[in-house]
N, C-alpha and C positions, 0 to 999 in steps of 0.2 A: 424552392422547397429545401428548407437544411436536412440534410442529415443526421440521424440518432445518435448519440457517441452513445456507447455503452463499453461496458468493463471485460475487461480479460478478453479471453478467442473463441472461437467455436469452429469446428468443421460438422459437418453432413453426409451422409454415407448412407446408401442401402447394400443389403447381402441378398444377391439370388433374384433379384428381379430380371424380367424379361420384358415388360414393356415400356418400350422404350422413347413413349410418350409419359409417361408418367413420372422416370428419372429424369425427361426434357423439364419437364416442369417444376420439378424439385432442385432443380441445380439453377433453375432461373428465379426460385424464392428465396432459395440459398444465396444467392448473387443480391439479391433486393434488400436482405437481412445485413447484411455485411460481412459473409464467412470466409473464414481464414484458405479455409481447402477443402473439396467436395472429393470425396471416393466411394470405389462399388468393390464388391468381394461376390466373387463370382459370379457377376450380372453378362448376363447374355444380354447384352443390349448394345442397339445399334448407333452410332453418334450421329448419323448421318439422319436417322430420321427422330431421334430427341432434340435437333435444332430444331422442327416443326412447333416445337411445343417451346424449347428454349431461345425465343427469341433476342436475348441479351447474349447469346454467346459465352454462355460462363465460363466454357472452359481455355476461351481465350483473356478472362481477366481473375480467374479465380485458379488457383494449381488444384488439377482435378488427377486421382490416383487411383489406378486401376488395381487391384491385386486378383487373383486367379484362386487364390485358398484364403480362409480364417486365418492360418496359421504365416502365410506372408503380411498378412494385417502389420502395418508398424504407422505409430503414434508419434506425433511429438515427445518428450520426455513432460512427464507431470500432466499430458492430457487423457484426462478422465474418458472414458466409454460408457454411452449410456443408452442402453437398447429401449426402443418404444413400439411397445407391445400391449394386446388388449390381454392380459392376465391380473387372474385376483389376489395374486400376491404383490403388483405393479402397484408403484404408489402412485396416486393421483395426480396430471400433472399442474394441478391449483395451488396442491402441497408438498409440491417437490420446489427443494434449495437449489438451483442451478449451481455448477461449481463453475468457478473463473474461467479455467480452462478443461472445454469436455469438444466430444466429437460424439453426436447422436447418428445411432443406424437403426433403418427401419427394413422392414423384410417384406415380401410380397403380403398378399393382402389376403389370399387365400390361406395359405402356408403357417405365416408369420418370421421370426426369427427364428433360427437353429438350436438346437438343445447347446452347441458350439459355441455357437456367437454369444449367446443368451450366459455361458457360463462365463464369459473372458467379460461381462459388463460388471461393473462394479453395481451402475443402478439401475430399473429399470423402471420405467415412466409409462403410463397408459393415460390416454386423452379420453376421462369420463363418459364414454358413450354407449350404448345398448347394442353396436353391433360396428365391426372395421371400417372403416374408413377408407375414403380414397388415399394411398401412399402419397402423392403431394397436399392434399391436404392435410393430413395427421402433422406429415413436417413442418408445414405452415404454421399447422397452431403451437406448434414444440417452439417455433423459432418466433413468434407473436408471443409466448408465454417467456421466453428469456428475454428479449427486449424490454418486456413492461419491470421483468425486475433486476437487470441488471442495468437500464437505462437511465436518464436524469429526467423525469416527468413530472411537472405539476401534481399533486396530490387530487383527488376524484374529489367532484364539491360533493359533499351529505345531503344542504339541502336544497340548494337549486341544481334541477335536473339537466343536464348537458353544459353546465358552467364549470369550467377549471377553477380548483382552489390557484392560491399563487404560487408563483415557478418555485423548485428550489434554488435557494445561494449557488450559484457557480463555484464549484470549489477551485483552487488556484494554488500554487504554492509560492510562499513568500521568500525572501533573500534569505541565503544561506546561514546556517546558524554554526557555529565552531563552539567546543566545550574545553578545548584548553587555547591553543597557539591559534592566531588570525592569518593566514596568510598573503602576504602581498598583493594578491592581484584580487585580493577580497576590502583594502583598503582604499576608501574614497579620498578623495582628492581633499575635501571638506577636514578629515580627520587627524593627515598630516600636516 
């Protein structure tokens, strides 16, 4: 089974959660998606019994980051926050542009995200559905919905049902290009 290559990073994050079978499984989808770094913001939750659920160990192959407040929250430099929440100002996540680099955080299920968290997101995403979702599942679909479009897939056939159109071109980059001076260790042996 290859693996997805897809573009740019992603980490995964919830604020405030307490059960801690539910983060077990969100850090083991997280893990199966390919994420940079998984963290909780005030999650009372237990590590010892989220392995139950997180069978891959994520956070022995994934840098997993605790912080205690919003306000200890720190990001890569230029990674986007993107809170995923069922609200009707939330844009849809069918028609949301994934940015290269973002870190999605989702918040209990009851609750949701914090008036807090929710203000420091640049965007905020909700998974089209009639009522919350389970917390590993919602991240599931958020990280199933950036793979299909930041990933390299086959286009959908139109008109045979369960048929792949054909792959696209592998993109690759070609020998070096120089616009004024060639330098040495750029000239083949041919040339000389």
């Amino acid at each position: 089974m290859a693996e997805a290559k897809t573009r740019g990073y992603f980490g995964i994050g919830v604020e405030g959660v307490s059960k801690s079978a539910n983060v077990g499984a969100l850090l083991r989808t997280a893990h199966a998606f390919g994420a940079a770094f998984c963290f909780t913001v005030g999650a009372g939750w237990d590590a010892r019994e989220g392995r139950l659920a997180d069978t891959a160990d994520t956070p022995g192959h994934v840098p997993l980051w605790r912080f205690s407040s919003i306000e200890q929250l720190g990001l890569p430099q230029g990674c986007i926050l993107v809170g995923v929440e069922l609200l009707d100002s939330a844009t849809d996540l069918p028609s949301f542009r994934h940015p290269l680099s973002a870190a999605y955080v989702l918040g209990p299920e009851r609750s949701g995200l914090s008036p807090a968290m929710l203000s420091r997101c640049r965007h905020v995403v909700r998974v089209p559905t009639r009522f919350s979702l389970n917390l590993s599942v919602a991240g599931a679909l958020v990280l199933y919905d950036r793979l299909l479009q930041h990933g390299r897939f086959a286009e959908r056939a139109v008109s045979s049902a369960g048929q792949p159109g054909a792959a696209p071109a592998r993109l690759g980059h070609g020998a070096p290009r120089f616009r004024r001076n060639v330098p040495d260790w750029a000239v083949r042996e041919e040339e000389t």
